[in-house]
ROSE-4610 file (N, C-alpha, C; in Angstrom, 1 decimal, always signed):
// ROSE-4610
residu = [X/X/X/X/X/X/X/X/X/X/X/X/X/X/X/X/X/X/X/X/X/X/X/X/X/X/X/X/X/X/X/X/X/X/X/X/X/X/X/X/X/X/X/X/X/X/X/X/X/X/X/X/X/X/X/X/X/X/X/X/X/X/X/X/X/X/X/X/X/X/X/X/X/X/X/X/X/X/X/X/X/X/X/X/X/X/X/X/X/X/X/X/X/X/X/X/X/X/X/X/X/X/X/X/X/X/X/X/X/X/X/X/X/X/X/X/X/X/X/X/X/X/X/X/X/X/X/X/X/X/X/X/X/X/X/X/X/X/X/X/X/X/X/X/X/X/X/X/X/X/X/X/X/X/X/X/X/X/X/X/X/X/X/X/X/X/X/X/X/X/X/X/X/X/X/X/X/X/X/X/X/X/X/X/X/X/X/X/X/X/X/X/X/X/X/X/X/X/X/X/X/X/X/X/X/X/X/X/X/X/X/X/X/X/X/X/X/X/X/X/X/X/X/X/X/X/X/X/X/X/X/X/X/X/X/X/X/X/X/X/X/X/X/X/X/X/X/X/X/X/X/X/X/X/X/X/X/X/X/X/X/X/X/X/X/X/X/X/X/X/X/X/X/X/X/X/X/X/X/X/X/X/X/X/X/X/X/X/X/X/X/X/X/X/X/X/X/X/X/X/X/X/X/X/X/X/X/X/X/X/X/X/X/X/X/X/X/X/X/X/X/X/X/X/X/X/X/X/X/X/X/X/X/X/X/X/X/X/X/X/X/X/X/X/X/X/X/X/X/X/X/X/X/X/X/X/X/X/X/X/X/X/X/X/X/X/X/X/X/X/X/X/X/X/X/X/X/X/X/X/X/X/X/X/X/X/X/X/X/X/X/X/X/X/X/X/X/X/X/X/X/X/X/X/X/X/X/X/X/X/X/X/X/X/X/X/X/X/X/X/X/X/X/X/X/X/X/X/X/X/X/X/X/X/X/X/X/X/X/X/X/X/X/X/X/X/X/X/X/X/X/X/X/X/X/X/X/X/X/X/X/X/X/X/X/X/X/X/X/X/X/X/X/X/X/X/X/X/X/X/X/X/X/X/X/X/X/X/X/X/X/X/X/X/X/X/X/X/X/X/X/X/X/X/X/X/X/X/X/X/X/X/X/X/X/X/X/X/X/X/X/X/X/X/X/X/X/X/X/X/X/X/X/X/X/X/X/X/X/X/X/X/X/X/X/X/X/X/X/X/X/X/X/X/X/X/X/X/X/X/X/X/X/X/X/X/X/X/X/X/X/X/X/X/X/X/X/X/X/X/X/X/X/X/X/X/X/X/X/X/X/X/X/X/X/X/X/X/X/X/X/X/X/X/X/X/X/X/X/X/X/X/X/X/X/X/X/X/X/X/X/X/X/X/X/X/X/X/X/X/X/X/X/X/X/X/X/X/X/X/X/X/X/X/X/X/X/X/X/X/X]
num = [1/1/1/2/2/2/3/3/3/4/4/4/5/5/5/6/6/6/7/7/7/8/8/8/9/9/9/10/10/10/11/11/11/12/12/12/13/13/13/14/14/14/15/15/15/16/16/16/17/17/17/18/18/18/19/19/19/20/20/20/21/21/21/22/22/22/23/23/23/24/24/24/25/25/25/26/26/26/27/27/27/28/28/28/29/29/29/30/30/30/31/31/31/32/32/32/33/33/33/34/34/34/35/35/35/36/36/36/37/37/37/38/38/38/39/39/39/40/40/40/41/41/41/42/42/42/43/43/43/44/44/44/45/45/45/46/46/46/47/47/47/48/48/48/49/49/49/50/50/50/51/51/51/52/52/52/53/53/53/54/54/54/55/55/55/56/56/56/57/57/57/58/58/58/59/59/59/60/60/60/61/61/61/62/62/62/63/63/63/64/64/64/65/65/65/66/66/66/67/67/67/68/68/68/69/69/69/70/70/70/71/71/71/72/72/72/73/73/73/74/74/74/75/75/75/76/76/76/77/77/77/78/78/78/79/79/79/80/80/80/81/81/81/82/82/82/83/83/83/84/84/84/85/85/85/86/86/86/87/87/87/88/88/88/89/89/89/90/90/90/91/91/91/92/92/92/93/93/93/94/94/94/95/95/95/96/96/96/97/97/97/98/98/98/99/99/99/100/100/100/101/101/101/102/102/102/103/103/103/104/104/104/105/105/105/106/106/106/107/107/107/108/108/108/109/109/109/110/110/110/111/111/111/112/112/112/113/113/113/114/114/114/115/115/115/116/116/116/117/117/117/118/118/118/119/119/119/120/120/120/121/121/121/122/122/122/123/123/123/124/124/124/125/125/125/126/126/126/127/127/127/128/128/128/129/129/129/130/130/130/131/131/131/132/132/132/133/133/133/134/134/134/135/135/135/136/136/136/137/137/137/138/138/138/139/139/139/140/140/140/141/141/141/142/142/142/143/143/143/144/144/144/145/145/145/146/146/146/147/147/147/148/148/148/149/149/149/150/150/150/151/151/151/152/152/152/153/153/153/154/154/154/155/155/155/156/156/156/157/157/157/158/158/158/159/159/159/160/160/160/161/161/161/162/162/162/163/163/163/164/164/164/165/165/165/166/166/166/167/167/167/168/168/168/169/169/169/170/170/170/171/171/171/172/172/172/173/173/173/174/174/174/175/175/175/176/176/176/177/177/177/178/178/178/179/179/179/180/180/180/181/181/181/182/182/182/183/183/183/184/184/184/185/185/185/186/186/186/187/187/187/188/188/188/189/189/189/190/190/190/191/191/191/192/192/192/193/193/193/194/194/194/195/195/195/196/196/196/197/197/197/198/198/198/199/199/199/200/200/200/201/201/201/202/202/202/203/203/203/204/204/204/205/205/205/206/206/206/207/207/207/208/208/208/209/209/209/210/210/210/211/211/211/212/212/212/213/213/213/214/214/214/215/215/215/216/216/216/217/217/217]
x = [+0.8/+0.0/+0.9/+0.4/+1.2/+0.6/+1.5/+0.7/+1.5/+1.1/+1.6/+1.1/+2.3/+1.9/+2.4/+1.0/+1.5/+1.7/+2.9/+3.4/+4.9/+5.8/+6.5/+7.1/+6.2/+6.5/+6.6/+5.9/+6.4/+5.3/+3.9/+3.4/+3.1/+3.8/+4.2/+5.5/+6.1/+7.5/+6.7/+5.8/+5.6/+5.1/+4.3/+3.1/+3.8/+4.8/+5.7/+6.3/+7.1/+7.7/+7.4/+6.4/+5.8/+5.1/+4.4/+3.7/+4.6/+5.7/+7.1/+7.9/+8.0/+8.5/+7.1/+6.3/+5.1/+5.2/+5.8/+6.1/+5.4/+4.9/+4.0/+5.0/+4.0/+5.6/+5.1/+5.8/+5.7/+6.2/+5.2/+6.4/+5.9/+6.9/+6.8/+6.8/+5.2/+5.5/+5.5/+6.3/+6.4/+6.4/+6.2/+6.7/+8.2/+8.7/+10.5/+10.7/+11.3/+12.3/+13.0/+13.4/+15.0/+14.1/+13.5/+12.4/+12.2/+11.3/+10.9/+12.0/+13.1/+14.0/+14.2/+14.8/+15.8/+14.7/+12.8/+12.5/+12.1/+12.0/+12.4/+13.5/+14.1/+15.6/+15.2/+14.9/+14.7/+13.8/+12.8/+11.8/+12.3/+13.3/+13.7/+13.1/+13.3/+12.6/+12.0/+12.8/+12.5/+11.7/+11.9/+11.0/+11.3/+10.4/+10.5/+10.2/+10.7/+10.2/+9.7/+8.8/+8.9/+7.9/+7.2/+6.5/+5.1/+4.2/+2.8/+2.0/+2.1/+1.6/+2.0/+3.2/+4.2/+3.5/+3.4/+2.9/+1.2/+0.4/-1.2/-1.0/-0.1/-0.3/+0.3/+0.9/+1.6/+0.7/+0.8/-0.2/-1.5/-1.6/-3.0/-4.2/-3.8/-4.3/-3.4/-3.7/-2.6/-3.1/-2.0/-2.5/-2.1/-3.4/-2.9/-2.2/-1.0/-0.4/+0.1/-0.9/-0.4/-0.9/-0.5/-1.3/-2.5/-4.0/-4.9/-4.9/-4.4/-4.1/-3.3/-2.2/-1.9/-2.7/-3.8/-4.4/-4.9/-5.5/-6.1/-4.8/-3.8/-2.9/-2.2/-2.1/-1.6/-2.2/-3.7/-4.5/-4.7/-4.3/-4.1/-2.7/-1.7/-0.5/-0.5/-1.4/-1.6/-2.8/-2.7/-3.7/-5.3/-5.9/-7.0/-8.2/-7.9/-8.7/-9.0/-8.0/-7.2/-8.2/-8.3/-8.7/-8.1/-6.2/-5.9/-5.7/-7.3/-7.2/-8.7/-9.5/-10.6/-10.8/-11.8/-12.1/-11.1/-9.9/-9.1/-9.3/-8.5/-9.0/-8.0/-8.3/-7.1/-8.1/-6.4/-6.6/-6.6/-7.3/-7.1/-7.1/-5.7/-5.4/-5.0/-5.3/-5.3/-6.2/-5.3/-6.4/-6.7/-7.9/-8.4/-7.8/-6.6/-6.4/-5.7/-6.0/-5.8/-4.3/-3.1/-2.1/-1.5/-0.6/-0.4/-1.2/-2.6/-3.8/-4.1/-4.7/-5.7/-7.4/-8.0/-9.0/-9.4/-10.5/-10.6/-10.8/-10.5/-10.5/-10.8/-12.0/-11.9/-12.1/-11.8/-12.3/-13.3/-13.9/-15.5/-16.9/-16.8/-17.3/-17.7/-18.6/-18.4/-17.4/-16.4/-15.7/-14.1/-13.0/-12.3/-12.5/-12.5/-12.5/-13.3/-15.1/-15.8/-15.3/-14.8/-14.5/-12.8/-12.3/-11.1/-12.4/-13.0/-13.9/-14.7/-15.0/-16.0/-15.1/-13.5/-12.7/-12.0/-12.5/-11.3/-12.1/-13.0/-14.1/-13.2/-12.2/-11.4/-12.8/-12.3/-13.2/-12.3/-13.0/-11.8/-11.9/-11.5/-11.6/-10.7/-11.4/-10.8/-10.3/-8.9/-8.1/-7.0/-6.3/-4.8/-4.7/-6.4/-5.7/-6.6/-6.2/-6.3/-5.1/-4.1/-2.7/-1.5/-0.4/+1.0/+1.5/+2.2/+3.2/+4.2/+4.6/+5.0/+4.4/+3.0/+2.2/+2.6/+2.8/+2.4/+3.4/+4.2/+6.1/+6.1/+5.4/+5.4/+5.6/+6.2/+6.0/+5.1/+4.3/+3.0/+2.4/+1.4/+0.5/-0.8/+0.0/-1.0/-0.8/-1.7/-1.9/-2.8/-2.5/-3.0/-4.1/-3.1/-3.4/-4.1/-4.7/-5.6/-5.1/-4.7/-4.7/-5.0/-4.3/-4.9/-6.2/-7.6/-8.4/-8.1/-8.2/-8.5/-9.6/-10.6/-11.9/-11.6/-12.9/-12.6/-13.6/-13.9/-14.6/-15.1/-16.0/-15.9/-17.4/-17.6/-18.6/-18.3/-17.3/-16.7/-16.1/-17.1/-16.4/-15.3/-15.2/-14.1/-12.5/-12.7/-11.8/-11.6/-12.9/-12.4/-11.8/-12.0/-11.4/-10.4/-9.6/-7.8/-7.5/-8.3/-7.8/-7.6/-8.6/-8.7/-7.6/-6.9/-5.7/-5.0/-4.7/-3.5/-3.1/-4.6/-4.6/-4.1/-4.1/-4.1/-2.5/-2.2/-0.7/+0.4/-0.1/-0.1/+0.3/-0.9/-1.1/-2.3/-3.2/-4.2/-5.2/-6.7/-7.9/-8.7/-9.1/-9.7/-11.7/-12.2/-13.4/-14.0/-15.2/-16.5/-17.0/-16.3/-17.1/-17.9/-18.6/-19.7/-19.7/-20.6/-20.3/-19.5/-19.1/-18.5/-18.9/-20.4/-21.0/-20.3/-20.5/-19.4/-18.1/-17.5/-16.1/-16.0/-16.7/-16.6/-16.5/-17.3/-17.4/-16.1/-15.5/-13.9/-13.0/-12.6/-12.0/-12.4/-13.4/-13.8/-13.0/-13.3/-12.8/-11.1/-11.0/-9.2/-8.9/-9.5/-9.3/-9.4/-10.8/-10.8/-10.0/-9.5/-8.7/-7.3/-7.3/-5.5/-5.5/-6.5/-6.2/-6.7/-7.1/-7.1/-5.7/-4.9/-3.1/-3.3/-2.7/-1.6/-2.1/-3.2/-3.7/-2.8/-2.4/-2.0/-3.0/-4.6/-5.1/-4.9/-5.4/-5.2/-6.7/-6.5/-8.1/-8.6/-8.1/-8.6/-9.2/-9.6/-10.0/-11.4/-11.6/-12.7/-14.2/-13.7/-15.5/-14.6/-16.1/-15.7/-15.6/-15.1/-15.2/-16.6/-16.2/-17.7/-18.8/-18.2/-19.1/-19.9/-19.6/-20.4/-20.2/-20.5/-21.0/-22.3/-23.0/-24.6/-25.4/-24.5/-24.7/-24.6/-24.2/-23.9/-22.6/-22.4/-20.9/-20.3]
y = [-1.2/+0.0/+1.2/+2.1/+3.5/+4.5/+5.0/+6.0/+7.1/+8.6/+9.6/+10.4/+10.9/+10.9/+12.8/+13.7/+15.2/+15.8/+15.3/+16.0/+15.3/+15.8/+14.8/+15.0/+15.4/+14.6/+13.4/+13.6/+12.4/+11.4/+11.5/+10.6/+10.1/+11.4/+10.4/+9.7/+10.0/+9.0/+7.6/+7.7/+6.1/+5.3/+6.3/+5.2/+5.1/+6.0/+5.6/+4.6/+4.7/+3.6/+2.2/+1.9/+0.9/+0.5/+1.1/+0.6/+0.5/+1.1/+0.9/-0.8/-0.6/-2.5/-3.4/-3.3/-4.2/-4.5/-3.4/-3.6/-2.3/-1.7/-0.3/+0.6/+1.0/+2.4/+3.8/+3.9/+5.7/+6.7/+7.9/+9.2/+10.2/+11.2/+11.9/+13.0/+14.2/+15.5/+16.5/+17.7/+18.5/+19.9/+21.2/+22.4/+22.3/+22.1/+21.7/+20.9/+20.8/+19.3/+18.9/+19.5/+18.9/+18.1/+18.5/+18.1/+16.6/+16.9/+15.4/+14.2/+15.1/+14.1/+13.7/+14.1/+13.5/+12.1/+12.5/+11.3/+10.3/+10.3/+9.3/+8.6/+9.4/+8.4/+7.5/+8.4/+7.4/+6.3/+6.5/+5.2/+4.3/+4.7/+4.0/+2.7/+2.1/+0.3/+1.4/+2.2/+3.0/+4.3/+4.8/+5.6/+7.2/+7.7/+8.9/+9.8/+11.3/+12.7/+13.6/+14.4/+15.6/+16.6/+17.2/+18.4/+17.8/+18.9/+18.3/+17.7/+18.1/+18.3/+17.0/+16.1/+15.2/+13.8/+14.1/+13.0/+12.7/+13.5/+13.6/+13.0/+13.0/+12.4/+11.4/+11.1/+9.8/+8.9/+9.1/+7.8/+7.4/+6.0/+5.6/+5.9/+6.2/+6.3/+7.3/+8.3/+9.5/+10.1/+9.7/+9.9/+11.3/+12.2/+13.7/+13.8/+14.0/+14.1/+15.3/+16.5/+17.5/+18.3/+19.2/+19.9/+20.3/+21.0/+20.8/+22.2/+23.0/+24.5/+24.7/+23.7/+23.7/+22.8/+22.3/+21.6/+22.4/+23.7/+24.2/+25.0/+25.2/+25.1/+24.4/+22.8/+22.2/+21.3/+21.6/+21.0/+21.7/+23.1/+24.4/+23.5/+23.4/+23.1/+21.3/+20.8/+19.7/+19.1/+20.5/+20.5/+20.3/+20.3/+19.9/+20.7/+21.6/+22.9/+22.1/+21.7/+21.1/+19.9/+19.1/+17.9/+16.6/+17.0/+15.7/+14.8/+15.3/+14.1/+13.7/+13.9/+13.7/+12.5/+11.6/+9.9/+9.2/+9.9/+9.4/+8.8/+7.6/+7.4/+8.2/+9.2/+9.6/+9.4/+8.9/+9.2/+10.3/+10.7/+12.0/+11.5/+11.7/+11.5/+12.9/+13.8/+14.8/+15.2/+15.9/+15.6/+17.9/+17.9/+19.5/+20.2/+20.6/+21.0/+22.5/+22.9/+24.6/+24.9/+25.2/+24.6/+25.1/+24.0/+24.5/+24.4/+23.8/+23.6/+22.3/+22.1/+21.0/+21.3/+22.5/+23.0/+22.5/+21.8/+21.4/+22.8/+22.5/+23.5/+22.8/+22.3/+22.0/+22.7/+22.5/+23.0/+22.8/+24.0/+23.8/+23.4/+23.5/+23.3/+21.8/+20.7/+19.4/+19.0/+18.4/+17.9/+18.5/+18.7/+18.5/+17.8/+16.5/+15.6/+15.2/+16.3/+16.7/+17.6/+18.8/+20.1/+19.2/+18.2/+18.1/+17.0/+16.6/+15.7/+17.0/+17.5/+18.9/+19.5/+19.9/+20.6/+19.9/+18.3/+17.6/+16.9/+16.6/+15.4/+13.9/+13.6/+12.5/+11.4/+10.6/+9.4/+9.2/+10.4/+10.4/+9.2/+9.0/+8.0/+8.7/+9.2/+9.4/+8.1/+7.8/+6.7/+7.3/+6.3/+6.4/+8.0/+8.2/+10.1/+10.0/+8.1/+7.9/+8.4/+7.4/+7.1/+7.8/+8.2/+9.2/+7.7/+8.8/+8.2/+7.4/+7.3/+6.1/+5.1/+4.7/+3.4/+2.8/+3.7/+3.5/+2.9/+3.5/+2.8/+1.4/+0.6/-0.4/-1.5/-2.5/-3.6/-4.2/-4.3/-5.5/-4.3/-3.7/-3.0/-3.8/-4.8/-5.0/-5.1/-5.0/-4.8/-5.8/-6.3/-6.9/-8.0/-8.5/-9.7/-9.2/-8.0/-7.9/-6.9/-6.8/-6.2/-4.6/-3.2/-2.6/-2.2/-1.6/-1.5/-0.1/-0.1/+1.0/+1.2/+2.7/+2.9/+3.5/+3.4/+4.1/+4.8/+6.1/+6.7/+7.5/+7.0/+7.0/+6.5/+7.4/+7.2/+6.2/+5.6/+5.0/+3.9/+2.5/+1.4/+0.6/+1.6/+1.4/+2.3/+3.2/+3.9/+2.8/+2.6/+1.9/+0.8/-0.2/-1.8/-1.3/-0.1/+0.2/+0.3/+1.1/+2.0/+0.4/-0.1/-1.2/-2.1/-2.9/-3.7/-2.4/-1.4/-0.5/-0.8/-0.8/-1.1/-2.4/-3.6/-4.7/-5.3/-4.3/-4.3/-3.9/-3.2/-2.7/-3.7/-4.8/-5.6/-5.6/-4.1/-3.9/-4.1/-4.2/-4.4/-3.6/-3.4/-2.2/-2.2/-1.2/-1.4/-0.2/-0.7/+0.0/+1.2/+2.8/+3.6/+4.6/+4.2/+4.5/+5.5/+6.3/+7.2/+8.3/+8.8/+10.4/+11.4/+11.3/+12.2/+12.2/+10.8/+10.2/+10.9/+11.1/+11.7/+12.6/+13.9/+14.7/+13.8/+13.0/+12.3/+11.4/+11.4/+10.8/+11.6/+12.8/+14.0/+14.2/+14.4/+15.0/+14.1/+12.5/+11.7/+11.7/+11.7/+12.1/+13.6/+14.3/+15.7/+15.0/+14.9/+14.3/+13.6/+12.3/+11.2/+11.7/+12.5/+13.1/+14.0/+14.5/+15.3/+14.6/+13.5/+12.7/+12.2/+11.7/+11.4/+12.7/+13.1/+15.0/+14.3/+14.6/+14.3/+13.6/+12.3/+11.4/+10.1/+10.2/+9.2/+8.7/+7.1/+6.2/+5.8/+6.5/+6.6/+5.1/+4.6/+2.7/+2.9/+2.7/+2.7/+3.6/+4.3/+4.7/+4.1/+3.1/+2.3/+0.7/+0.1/-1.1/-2.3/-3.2/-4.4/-5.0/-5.2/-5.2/-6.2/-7.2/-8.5/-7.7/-6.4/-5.4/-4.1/-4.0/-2.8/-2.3/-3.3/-2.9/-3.6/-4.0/-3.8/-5.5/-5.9/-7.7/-8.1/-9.0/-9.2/-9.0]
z = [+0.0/+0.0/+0.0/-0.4/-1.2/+0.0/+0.9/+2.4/+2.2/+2.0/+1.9/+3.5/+4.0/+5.3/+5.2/+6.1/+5.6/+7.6/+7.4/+8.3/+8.7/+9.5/+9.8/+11.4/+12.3/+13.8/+14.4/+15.2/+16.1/+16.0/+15.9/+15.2/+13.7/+13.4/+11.4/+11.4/+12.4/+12.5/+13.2/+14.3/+14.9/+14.2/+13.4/+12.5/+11.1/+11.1/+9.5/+9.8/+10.6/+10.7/+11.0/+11.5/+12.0/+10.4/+9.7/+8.4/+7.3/+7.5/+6.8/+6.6/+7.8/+8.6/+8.2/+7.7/+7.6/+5.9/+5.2/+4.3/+2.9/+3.5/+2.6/+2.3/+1.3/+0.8/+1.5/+2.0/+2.6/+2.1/+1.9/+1.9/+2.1/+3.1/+4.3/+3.6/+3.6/+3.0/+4.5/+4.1/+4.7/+4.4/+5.2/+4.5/+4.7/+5.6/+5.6/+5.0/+4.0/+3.1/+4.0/+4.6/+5.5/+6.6/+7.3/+8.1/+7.7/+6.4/+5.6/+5.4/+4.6/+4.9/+5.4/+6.7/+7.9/+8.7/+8.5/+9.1/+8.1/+6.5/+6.0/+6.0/+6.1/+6.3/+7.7/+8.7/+10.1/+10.1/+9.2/+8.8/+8.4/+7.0/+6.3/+5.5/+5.1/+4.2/+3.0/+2.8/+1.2/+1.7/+2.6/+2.4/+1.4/+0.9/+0.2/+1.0/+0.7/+1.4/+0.4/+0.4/-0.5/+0.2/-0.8/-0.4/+0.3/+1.0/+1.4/-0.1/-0.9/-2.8/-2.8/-2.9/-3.1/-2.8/-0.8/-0.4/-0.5/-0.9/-1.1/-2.7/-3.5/-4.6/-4.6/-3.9/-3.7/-3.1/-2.3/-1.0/-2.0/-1.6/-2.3/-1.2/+0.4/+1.7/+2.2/+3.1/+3.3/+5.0/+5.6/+6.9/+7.2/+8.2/+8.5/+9.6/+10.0/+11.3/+11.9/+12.1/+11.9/+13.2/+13.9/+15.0/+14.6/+15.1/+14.8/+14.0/+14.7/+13.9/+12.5/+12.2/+11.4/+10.4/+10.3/+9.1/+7.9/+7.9/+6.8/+6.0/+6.7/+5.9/+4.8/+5.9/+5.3/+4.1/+4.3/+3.4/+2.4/+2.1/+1.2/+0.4/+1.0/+0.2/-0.2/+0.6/-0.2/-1.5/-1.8/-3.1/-3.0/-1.7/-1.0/-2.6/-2.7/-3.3/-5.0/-5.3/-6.6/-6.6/-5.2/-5.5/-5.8/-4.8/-4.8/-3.7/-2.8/-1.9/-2.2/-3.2/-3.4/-3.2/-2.9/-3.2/-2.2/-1.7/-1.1/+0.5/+0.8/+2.4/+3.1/+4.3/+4.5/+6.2/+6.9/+8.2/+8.9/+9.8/+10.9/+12.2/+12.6/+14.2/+14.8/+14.2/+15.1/+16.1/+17.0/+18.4/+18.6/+18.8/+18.5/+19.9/+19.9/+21.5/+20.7/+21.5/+21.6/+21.6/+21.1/+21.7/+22.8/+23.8/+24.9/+26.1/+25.7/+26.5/+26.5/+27.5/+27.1/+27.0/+26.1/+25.8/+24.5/+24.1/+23.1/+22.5/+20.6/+19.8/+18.5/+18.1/+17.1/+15.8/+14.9/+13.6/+12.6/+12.5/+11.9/+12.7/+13.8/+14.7/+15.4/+14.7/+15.1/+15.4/+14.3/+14.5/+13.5/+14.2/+12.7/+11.5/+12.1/+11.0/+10.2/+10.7/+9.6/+8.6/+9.4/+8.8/+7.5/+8.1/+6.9/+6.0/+6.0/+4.7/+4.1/+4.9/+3.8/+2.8/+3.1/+3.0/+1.8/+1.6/+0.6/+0.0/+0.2/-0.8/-0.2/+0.9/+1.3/+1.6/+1.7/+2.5/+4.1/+5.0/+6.1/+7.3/+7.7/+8.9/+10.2/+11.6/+12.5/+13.4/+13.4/+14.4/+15.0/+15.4/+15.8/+17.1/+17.4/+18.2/+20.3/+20.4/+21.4/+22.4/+21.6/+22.2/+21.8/+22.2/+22.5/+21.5/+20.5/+19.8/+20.4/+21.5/+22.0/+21.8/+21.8/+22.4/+20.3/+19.5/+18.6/+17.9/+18.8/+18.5/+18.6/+20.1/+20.2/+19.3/+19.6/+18.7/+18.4/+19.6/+20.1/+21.3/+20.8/+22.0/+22.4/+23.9/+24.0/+25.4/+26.4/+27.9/+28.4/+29.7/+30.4/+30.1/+28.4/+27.7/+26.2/+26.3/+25.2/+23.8/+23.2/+21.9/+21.9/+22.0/+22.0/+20.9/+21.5/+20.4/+20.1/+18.7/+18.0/+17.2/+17.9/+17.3/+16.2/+15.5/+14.0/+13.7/+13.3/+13.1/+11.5/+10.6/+9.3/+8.4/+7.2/+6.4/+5.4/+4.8/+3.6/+3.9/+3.4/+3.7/+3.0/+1.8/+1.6/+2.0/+2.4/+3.4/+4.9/+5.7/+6.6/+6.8/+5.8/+5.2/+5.0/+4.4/+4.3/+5.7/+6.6/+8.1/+9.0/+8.4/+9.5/+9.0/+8.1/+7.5/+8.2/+8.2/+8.5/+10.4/+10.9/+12.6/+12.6/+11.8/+12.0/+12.3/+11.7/+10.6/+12.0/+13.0/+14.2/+14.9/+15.1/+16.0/+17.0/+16.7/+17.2/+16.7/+17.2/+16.8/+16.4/+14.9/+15.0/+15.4/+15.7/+16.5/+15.6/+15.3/+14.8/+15.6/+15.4/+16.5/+16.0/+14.5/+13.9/+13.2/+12.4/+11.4/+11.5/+11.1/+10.8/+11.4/+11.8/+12.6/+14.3/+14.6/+15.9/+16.0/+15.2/+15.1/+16.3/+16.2/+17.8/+18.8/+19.0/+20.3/+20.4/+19.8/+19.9/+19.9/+19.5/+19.6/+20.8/+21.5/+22.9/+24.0/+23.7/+24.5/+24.8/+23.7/+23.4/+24.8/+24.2/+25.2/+26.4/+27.1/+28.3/+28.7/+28.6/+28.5/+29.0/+28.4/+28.1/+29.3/+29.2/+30.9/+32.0/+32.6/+33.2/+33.2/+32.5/+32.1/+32.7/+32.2/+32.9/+34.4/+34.7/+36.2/+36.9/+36.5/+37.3/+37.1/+36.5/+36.8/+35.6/+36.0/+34.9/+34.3/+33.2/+32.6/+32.0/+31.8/+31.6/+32.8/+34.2/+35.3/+35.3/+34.4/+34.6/+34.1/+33.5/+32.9/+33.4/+33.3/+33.9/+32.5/+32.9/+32.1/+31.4/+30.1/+29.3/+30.4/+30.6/+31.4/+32.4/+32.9/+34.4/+33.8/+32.5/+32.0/+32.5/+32.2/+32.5/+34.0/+35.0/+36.1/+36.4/+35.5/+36.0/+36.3/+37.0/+37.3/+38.9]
């Protein structure tokens, strides 16, 4: 699979390189070349660098990895307007935080990841914007026996059948967390979540095990 990734931090380095070693071709756009380069090279198993333009026409699937402020930018120089992410499945793991805060901020009001599908004609799927690029580094994310899951949030089943082989590819499960419209409610959770972490608390701990979800057990 051909994945053009428009950003190049620290979650287009986990998840590059991880779908890299699985065997996909990658390549890293950025507004810094030097930027792009230096983390293709660290992905490495071939990977390419070029412009944001570069990797949106590259990728057959094109993950957004970008702070949340920076997206209408970056979807301006990745030809969004033009229509070369049109039809396309493109991931959004960006998480809507204000920066510097933990205030949600999303864009377009619902959801970002409404506001980047209105914005591209993409077939978007929101994933990957539970967990810190660390978890994602992992070899095998899996805890206290089980597989980490990954929700997916998306209109296009053929977008989600790529997103989900891409989770698989991980070692994680991917999970049905329903249409597109859902999307906020997973960006919100993300916010919450993450400030519970800062906290100290361990947010797994807050809902119970499916078998005494609904009061049995």
């Amino acid at each position: 699979m051909r994945i053009g990734i428009l950003g190049a931090g620290s979650m287009a380095d986990a998840l590059g390189t991880r779908w890299a070693g699985a065997g996909h071709d990658v390549m890293v756009g950025a507004r810094d070349a030097a930027k792009a380069g230096a983390l293709a090279e660290r992905i490495g198993a071939g990977a390419k660098s070029g412009s944001l333009r570069d990797a949106a026409d590259f990728g057959g699937v094109v993950l957004l990895a970008l702070p949340t402020a920076s997206v209408p930018e970056a979807l301006a120089a990745a030809g969004a307007a033009e229509g070369a992410l049109r039809g396309k499945p493109l991931i959004d793991c960006t998480n809507p935080l204000a920066p510097g805060t933990l205030t949600p901020a999303p864009l377009g009001g619902a959801s970002t990841a409404e506001y980047i599908a209105n914005g591209t004609g993409a077939g978007v799927v929101k994933a990957f914007n539970l967990c810190a690029a660390e978890v994602w580094r992992m070899p095998s994310p899996v805890f206290g026996g089980r597989p980490l899951a990954v929700p997916l949030c998306g209109d296009e089943e053929d977008a989600l059948a790529v997103v989900r082989r891409l989770v698989d590819d991980l070692g994680c499960t991917p999970v049905d967390g329903g249409g597109l419209a859902k999307a906020g409610l997973l960006e919100g959770t993300a916010v919450f979540v993450i400030g519970l972490w800062f906290g100290g608390v361990d947010a797994q701990a807050i809902v119970p095990p499916l078998e005494s979800a609904f009061g049995a057990g």
